[in-house]
Each structure stands twice: as C-alpha cells, then as structure tokens.
MARLUM-352299 format. One record per atom (N, C-alpha, C): x, y, z; residue number from 1; atom name; residue in one letter. Coordinates in Angstrom, 2 decimals, decimal comma, padded with zeros to 5 digits, always signed. Example, Ala and Ser with C-alpha at 12.3 -4.5 7.8 and 13.67 -1.06 7.14 Angstrom:
! residues 2
<<+013,19 -005,69 +007,80> 1 "N" "A">
<<+012,30 -004,50 +007,80> 1 "CA" "A">
<<+013,20 -003,30 +007,80> 1 "C" "A">
<<+012,85 -002,25 +007,08> 2 "N" "S">
<<+013,67 -001,06 +007,14> 2 "CA" "S">
<<+012,90 +000,03 +007,87> 2 "C" "S">
END
This chain:
! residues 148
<<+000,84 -001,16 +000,00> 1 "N" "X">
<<+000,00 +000,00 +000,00> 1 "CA" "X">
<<+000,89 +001,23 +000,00> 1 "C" "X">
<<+000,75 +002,11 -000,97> 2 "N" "X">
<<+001,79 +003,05 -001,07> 2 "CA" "X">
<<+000,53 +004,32 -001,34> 2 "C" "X">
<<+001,13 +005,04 -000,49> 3 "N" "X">
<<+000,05 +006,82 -000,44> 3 "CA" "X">
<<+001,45 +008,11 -001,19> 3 "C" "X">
<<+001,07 +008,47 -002,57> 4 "N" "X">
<<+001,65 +009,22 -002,69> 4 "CA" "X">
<<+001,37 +010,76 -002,65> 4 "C" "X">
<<+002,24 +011,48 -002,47> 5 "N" "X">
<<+001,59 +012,74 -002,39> 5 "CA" "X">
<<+002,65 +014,02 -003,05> 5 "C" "X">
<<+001,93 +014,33 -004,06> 6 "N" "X">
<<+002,32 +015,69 -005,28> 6 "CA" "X">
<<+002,70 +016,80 -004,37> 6 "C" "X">
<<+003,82 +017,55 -004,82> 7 "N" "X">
<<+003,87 +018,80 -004,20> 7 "CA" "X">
<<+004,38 +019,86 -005,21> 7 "C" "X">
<<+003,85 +021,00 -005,52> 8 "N" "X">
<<+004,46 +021,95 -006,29> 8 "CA" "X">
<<+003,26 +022,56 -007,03> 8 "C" "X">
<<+003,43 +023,63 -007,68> 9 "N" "X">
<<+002,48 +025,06 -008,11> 9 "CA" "X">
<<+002,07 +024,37 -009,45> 9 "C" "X">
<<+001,01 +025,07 -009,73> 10 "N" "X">
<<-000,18 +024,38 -010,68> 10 "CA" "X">
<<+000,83 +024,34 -011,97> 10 "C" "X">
<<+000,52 +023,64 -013,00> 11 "N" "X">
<<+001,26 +023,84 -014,38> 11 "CA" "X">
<<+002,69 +023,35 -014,20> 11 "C" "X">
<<+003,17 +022,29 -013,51> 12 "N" "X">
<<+004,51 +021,70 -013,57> 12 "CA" "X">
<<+004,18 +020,61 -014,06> 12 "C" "X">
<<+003,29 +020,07 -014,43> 13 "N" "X">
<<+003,00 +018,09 -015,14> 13 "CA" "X">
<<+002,42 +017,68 -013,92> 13 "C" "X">
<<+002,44 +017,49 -012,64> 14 "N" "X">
<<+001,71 +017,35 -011,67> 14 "CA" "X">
<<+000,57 +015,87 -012,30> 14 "C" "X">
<<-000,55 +016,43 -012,89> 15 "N" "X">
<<-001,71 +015,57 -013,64> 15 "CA" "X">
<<-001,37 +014,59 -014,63> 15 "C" "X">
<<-000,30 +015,01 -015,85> 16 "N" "X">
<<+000,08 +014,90 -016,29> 16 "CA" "X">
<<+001,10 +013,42 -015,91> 16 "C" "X">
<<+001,75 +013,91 -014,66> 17 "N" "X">
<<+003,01 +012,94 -014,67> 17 "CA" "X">
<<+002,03 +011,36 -014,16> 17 "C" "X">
<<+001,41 +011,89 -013,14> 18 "N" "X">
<<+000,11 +010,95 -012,62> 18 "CA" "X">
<<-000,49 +009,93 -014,10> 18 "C" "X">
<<-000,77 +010,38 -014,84> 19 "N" "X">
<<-001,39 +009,79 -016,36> 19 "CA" "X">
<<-000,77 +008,58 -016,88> 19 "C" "X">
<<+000,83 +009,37 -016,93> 20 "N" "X">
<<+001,78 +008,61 -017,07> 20 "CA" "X">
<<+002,69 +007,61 -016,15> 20 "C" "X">
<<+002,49 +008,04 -014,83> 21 "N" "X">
<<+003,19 +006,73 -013,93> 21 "CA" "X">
<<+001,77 +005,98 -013,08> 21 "C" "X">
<<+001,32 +006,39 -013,04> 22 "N" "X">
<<+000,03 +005,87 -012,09> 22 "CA" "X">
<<-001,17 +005,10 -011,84> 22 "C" "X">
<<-001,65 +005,72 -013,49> 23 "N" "X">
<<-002,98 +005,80 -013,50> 23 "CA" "X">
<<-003,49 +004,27 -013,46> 23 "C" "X">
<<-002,64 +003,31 -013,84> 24 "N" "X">
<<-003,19 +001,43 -013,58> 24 "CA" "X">
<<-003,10 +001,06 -011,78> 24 "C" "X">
<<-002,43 +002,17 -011,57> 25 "N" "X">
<<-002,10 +001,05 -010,23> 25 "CA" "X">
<<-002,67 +001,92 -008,85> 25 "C" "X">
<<-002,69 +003,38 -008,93> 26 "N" "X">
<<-003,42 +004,29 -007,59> 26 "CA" "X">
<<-004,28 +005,23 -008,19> 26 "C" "X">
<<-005,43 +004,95 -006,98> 27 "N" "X">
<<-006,39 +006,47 -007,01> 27 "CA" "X">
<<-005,62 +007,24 -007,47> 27 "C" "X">
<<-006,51 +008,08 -008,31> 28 "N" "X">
<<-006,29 +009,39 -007,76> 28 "CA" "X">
<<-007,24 +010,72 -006,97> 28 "C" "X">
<<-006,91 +011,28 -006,07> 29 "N" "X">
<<-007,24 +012,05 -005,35> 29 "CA" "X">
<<-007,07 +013,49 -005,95> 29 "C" "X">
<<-007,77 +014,45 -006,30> 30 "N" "X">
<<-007,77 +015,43 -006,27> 30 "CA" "X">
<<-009,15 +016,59 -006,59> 30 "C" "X">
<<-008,24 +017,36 -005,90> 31 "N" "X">
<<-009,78 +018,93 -005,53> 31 "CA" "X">
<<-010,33 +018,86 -007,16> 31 "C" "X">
<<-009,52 +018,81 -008,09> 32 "N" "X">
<<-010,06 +019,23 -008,73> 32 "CA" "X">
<<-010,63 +018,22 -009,68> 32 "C" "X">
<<-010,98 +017,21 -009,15> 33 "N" "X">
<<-011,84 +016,07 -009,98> 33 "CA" "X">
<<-012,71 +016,10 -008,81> 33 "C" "X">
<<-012,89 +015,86 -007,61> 34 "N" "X">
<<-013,84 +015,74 -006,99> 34 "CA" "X">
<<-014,89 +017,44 -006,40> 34 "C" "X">
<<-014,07 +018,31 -006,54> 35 "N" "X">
<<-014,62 +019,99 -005,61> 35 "CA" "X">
<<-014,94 +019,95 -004,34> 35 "C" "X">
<<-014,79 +019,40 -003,63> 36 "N" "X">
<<-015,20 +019,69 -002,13> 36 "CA" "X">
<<-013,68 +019,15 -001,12> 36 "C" "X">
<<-013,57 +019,29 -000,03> 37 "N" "X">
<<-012,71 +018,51 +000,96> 37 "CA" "X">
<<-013,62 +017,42 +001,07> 37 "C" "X">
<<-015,02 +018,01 +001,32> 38 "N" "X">
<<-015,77 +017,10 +001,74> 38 "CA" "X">
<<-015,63 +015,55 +000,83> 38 "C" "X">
<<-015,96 +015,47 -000,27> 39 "N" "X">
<<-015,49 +014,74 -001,22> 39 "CA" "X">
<<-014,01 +014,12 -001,22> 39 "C" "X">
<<-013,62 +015,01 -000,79> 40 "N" "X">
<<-011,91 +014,50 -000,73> 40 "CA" "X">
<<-011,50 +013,78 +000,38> 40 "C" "X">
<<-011,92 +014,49 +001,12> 41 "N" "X">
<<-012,10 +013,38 +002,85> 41 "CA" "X">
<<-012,45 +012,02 +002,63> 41 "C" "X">
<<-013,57 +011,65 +001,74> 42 "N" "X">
<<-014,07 +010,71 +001,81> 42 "CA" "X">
<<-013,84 +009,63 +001,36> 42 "C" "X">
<<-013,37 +010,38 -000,19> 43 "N" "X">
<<-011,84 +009,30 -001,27> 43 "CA" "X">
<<-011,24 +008,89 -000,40> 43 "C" "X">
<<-010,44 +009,49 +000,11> 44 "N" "X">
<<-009,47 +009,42 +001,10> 44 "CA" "X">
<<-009,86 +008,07 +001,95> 44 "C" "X">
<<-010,95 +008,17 +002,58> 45 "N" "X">
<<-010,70 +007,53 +003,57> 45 "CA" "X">
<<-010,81 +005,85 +003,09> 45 "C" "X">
<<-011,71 +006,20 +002,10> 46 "N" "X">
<<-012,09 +004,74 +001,64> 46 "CA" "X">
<<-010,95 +003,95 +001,05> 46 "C" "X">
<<-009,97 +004,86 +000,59> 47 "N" "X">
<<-008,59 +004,15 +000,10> 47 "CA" "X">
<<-007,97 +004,02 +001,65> 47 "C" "X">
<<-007,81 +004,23 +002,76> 48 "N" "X">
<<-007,21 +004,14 +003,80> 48 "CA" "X">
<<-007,71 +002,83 +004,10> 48 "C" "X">
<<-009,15 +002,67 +004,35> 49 "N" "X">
<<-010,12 +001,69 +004,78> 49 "CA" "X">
<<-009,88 +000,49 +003,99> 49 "C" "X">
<<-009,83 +000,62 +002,70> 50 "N" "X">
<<-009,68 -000,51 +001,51> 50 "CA" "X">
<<-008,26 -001,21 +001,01> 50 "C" "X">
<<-007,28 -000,64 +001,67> 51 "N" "X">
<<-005,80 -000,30 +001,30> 51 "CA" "X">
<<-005,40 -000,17 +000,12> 51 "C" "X">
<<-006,12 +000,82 -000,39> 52 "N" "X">
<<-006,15 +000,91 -001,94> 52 "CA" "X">
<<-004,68 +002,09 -002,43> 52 "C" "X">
<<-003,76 +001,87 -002,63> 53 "N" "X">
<<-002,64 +002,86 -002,99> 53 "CA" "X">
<<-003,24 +004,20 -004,02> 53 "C" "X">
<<-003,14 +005,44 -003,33> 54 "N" "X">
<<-003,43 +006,56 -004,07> 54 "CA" "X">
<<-002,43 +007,28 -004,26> 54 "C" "X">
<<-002,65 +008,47 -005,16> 55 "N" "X">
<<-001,70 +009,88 -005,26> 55 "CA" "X">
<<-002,94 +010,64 -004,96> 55 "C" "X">
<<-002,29 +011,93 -004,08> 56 "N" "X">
<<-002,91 +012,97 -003,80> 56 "CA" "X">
<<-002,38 +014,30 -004,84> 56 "C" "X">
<<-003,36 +014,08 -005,89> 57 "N" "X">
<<-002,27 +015,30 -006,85> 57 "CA" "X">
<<-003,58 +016,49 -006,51> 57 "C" "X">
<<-002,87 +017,09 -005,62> 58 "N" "X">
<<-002,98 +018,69 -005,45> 58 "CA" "X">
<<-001,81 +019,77 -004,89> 58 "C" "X">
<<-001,96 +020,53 -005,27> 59 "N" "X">
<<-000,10 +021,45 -005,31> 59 "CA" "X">
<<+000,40 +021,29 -003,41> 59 "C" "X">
<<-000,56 +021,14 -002,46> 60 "N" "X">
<<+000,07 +020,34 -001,41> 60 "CA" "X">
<<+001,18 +021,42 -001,39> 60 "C" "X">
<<+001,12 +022,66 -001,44> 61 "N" "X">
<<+002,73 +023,57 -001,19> 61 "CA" "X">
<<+003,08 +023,94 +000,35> 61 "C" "X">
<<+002,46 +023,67 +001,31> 62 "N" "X">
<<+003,08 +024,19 +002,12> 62 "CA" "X">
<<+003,15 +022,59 +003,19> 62 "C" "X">
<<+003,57 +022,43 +004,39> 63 "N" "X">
<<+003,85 +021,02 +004,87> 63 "CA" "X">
<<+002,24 +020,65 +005,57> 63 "C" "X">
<<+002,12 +022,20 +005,82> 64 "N" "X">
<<+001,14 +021,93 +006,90> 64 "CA" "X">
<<-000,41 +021,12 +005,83> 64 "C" "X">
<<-000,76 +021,47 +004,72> 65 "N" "X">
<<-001,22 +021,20 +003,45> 65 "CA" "X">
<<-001,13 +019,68 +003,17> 65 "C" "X">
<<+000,26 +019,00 +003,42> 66 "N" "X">
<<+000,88 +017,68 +003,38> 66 "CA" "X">
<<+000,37 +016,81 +004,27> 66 "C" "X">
<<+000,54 +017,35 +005,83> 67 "N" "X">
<<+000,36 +016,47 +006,68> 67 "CA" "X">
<<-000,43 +016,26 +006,83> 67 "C" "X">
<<-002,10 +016,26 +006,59> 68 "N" "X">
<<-003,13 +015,37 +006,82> 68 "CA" "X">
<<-003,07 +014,30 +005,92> 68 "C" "X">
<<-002,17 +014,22 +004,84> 69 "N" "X">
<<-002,42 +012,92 +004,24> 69 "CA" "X">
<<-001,51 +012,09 +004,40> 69 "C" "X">
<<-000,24 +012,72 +004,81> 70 "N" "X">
<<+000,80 +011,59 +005,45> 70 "CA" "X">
<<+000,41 +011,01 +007,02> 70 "C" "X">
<<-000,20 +011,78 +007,59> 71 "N" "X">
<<-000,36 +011,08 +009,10> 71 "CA" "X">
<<-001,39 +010,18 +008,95> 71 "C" "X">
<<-002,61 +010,36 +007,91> 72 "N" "X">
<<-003,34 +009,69 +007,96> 72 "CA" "X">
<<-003,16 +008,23 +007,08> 72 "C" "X">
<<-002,23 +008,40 +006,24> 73 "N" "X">
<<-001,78 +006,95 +005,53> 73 "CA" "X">
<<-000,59 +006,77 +006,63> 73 "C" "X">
<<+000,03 +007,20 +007,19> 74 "N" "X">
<<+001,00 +006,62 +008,38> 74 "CA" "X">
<<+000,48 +005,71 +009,14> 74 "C" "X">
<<-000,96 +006,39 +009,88> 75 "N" "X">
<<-001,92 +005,87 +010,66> 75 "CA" "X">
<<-002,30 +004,24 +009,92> 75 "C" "X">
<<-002,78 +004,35 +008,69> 76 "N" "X">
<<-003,32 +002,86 +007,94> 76 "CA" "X">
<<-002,10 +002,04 +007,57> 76 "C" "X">
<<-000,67 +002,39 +007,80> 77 "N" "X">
<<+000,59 +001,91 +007,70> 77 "CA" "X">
<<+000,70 +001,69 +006,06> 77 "C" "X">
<<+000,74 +002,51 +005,49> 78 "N" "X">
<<+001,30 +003,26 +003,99> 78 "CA" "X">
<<+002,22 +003,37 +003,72> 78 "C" "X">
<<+003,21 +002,98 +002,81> 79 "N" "X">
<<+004,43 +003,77 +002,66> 79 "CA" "X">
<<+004,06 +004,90 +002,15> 79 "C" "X">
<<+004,75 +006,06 +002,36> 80 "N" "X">
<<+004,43 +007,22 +002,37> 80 "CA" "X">
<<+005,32 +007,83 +001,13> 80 "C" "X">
<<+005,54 +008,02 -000,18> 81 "N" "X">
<<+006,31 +008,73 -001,03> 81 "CA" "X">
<<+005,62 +010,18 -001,67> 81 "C" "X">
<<+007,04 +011,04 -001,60> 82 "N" "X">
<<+006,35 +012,54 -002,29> 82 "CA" "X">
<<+007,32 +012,59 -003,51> 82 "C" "X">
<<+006,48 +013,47 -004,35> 83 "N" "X">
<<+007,39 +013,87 -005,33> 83 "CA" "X">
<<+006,95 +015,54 -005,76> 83 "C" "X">
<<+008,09 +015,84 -005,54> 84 "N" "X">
<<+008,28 +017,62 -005,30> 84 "CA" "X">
<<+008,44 +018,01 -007,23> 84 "C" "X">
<<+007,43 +018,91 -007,80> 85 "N" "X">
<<+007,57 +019,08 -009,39> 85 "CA" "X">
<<+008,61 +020,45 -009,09> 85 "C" "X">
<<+009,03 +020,63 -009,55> 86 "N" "X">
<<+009,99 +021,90 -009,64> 86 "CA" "X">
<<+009,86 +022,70 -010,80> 86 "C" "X">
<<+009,36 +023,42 -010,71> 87 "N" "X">
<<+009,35 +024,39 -011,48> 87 "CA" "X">
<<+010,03 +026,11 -011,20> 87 "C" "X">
<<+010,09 +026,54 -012,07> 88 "N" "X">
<<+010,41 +028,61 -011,77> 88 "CA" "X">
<<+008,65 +028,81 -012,02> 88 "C" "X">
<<+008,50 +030,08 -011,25> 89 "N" "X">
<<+007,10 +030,52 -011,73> 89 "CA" "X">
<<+007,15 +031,21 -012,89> 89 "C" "X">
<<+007,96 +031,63 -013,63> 90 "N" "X">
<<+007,84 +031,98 -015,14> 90 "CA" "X">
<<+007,56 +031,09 -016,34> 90 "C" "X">
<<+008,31 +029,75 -015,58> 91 "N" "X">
<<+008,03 +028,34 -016,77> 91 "CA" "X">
<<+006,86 +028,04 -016,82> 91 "C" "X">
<<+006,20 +028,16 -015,30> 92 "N" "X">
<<+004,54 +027,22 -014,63> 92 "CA" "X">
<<+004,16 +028,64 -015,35> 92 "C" "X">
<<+004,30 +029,70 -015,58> 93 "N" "X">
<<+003,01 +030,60 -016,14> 93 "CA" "X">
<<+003,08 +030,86 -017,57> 93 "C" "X">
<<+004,25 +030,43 -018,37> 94 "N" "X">
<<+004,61 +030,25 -019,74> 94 "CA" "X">
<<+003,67 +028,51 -019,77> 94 "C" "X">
<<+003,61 +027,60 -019,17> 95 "N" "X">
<<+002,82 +026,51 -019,69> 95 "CA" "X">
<<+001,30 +026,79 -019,19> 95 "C" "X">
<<+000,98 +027,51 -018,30> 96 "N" "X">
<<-000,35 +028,16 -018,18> 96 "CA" "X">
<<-001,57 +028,49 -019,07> 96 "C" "X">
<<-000,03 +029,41 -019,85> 97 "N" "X">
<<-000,73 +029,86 -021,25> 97 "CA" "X">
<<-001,36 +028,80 -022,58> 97 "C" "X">
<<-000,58 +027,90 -022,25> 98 "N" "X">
<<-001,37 +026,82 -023,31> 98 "CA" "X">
<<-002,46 +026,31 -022,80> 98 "C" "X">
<<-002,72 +026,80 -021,45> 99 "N" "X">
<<-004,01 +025,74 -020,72> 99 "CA" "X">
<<-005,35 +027,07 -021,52> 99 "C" "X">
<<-006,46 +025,91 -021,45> 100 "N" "X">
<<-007,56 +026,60 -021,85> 100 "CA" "X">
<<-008,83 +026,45 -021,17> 100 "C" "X">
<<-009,71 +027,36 -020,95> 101 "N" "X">
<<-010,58 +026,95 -020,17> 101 "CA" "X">
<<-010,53 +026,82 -018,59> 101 "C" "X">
<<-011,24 +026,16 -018,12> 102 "N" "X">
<<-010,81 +026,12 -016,38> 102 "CA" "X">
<<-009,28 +025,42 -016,47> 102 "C" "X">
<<-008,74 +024,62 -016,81> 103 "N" "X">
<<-007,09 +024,25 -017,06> 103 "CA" "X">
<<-006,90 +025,48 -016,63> 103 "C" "X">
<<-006,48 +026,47 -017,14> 104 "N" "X">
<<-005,76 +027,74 -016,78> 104 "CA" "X">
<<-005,74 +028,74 -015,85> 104 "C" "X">
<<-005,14 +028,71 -014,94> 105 "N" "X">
<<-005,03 +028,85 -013,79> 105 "CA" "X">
<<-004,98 +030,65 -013,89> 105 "C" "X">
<<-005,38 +031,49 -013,08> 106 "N" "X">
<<-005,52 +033,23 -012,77> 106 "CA" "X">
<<-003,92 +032,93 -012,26> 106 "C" "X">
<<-003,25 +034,08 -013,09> 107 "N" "X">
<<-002,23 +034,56 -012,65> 107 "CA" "X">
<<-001,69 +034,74 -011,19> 107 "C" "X">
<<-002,44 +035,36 -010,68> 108 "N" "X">
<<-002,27 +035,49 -008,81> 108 "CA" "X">
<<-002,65 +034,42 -008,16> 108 "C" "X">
<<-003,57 +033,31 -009,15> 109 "N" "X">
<<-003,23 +031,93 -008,41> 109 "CA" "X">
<<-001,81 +031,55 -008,02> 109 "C" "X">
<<-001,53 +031,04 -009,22> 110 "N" "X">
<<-000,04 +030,62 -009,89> 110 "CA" "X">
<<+000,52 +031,18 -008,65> 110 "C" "X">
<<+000,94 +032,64 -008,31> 111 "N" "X">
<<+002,05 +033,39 -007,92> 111 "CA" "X">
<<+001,75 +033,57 -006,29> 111 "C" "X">
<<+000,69 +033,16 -005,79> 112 "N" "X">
<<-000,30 +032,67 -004,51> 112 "CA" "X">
<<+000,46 +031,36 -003,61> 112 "C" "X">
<<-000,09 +030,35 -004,84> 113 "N" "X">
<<+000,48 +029,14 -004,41> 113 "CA" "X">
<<+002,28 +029,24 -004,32> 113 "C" "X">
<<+002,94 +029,69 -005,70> 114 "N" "X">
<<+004,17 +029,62 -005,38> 114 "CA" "X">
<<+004,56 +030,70 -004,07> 114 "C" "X">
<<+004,17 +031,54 -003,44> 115 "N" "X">
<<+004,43 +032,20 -002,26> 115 "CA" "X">
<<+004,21 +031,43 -001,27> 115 "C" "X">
<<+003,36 +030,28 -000,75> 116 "N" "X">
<<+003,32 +029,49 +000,16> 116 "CA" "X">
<<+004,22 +027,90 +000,08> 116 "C" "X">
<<+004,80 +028,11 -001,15> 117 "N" "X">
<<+005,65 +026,91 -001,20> 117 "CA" "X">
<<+006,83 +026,29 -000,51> 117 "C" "X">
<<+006,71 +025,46 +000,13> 118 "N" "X">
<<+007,83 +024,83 +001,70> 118 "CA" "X">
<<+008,22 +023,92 +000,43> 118 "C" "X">
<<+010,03 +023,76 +000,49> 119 "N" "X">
<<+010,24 +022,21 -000,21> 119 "CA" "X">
<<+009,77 +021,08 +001,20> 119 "C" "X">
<<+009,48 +020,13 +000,71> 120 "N" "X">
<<+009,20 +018,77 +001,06> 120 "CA" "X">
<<+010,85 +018,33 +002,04> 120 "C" "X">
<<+010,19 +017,38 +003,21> 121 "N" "X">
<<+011,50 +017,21 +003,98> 121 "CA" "X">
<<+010,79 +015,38 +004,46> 121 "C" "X">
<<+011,52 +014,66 +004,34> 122 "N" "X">
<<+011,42 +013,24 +005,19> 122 "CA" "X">
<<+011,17 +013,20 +006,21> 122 "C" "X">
<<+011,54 +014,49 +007,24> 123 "N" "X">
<<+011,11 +015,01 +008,29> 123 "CA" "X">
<<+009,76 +014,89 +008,45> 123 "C" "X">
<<+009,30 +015,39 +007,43> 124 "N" "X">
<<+007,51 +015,34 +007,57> 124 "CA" "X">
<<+007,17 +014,19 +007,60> 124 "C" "X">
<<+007,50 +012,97 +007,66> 125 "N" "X">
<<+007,09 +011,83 +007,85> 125 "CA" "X">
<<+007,16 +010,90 +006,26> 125 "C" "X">
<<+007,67 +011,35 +005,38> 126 "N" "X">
<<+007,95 +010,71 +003,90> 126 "CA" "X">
<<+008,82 +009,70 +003,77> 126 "C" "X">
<<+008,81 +008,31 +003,45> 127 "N" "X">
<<+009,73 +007,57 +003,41> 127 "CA" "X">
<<+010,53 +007,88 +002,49> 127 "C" "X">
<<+010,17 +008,05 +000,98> 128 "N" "X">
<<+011,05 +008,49 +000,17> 128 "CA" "X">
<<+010,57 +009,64 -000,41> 128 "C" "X">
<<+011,10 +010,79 -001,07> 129 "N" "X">
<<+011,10 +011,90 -001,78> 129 "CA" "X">
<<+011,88 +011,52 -003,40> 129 "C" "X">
<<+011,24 +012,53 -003,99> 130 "N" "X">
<<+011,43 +012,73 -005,21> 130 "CA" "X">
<<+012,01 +013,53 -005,56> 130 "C" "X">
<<+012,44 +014,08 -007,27> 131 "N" "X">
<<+012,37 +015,33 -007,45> 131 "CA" "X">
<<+012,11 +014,99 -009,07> 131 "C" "X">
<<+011,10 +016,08 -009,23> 132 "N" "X">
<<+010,52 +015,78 -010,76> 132 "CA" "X">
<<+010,48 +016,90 -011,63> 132 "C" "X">
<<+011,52 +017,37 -012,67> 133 "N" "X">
<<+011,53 +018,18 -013,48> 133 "CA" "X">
<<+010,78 +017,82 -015,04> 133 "C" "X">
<<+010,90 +019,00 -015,71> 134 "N" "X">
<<+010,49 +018,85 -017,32> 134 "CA" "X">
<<+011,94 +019,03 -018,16> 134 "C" "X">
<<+012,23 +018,13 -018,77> 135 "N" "X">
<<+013,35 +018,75 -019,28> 135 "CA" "X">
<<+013,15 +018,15 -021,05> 135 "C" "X">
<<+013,17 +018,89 -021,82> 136 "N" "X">
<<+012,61 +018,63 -023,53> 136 "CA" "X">
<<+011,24 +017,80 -023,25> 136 "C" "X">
<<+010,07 +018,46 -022,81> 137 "N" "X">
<<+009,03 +018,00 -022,63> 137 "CA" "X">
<<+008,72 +016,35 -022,01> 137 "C" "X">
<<+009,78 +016,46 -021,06> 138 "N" "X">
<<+009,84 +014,47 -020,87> 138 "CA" "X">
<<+010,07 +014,77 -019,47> 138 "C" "X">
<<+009,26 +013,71 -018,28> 139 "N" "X">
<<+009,67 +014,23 -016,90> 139 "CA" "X">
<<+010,83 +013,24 -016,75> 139 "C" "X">
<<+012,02 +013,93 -016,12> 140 "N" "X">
<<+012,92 +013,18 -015,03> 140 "CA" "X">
<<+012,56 +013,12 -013,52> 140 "C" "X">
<<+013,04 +012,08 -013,05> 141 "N" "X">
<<+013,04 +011,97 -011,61> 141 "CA" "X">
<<+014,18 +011,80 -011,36> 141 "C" "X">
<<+014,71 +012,00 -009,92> 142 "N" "X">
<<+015,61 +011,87 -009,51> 142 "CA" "X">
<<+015,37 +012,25 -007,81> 142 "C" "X">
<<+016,67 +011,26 -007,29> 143 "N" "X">
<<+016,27 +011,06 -005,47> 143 "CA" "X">
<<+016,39 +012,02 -005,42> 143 "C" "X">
<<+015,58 +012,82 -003,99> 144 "N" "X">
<<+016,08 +013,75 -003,22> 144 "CA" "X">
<<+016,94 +014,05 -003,08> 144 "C" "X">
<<+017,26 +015,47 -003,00> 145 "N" "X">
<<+018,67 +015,92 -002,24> 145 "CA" "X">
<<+018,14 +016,81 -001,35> 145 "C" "X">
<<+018,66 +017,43 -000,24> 146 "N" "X">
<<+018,68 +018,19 +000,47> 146 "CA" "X">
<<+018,87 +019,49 -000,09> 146 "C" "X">
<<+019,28 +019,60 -000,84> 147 "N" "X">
<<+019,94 +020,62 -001,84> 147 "CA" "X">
<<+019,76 +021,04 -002,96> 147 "C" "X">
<<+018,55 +021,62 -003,41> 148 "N" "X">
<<+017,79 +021,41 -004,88> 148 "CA" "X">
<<+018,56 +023,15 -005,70> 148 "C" "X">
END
C-alpha cells in the first residue's frame, strides 16, 4: 500500500506525470476532480479503509497542506512517497498559457500558491522523496537531495 503525495504550483505536469506513472495502479485524489474537501475526505478515507494505494495530486505547497495525508496513511501503515515538481514561476506561467478553459489557472493563483511553497523534507514523515523536473518535454526523476 503506497500513499503518494504531489507537491508543487499548478502547471509543472503534476496531472500529467500521474497519467503517465500511475494511473493502472493508484487512485487518484484530487480537488479538482472531486470539488469539495468534503469529497476528498471521503476518497481518502475509503482508500485508507480498503488499502487501496493513491496519489494525492494537489499542489500540497506548504507542509502543513501535506500532513493530513501523510499522518493519515501513516496511521493505515502506507508507505508514504512525495514527489516535489519543480518548477520557476515563469516556466509554470509560460505553460499556463497553453491551458484553456478552467485548465488555466488566474495569474495570482499561480504566484499565490508559489508564495506558500515549503520544499518537502522526510522530516515530515515521507519515506522516500522525489524530485521531478520537465526537461525537452519528458519528466525526469531523480532522489532527493537536500539541496535542490
């Protein structure tokens, strides 16, 4: 049972990377497929209850944001993995622009969320960390460092 959980500002692949590593094997969790906490609480719990392995893809930027879903898959004994998208906020608002429709995030969103952004620490209770860039439209990963 593995609980993963997304961290980083709207428009880094976030959804995207999920599509591509995920989508056969964990939920997915997020505000913006379901609209409520209320709704989200409830995903949630039923994958806790069911031991169903999810990703929580929502930008999750600050720790405090994080930790209800790591304590609570801690609690159902989860391995717990994050993966931090990295972006500059000029790149996330240069790929913005291709979004259309609700996709596209208000400018002072974007620059909102990246103002509350904590990097991710093991500290917070994460067994393993990530780090997930775009580089020629293809994501890399690579372990954590302390040192991004």
């Amino acid at each position: 049972m593995e609980a993963i959980i997304f961290c980083g500002i709207q428009a880094t692949g976030k959804s995207t990377f999920y599509k591509e590593h995920f989508f056969r094997s964990h939920v997915r969790i997020s505000l913006d497929l379901v609209k409520t906490r209320h709704r989200e609480e409830r995903l949630l719990e039923v994958c806790l209850q069911t031991q169903q392995s999810f990703v929580v893809d929502n930008t999750n930027p600050a720790k405090a944001d994080r930790s209800r879903y790591i304590q609570a898959a801690r609690d159902h004994k989860f391995k717990v993995v994050g993966y931090y998208f990295r972006s500059g906020i000029r790149e996330a608002m240069e790929r913005n622009k291709e979004r259309s429709g609700r996709e596209r995030i208000p400018e002072v969103g974007l620059k909102g969320t990246f103002s509350r952004l904590e990097l991710p620490d093991l500290s917070e209770g994460f067994d393993e960390l990530y780090y997930v860039s775009i580089e020629n439209n293809r994501f890399t990963v690579k372990p954590w460092e302390h040192e991004i």
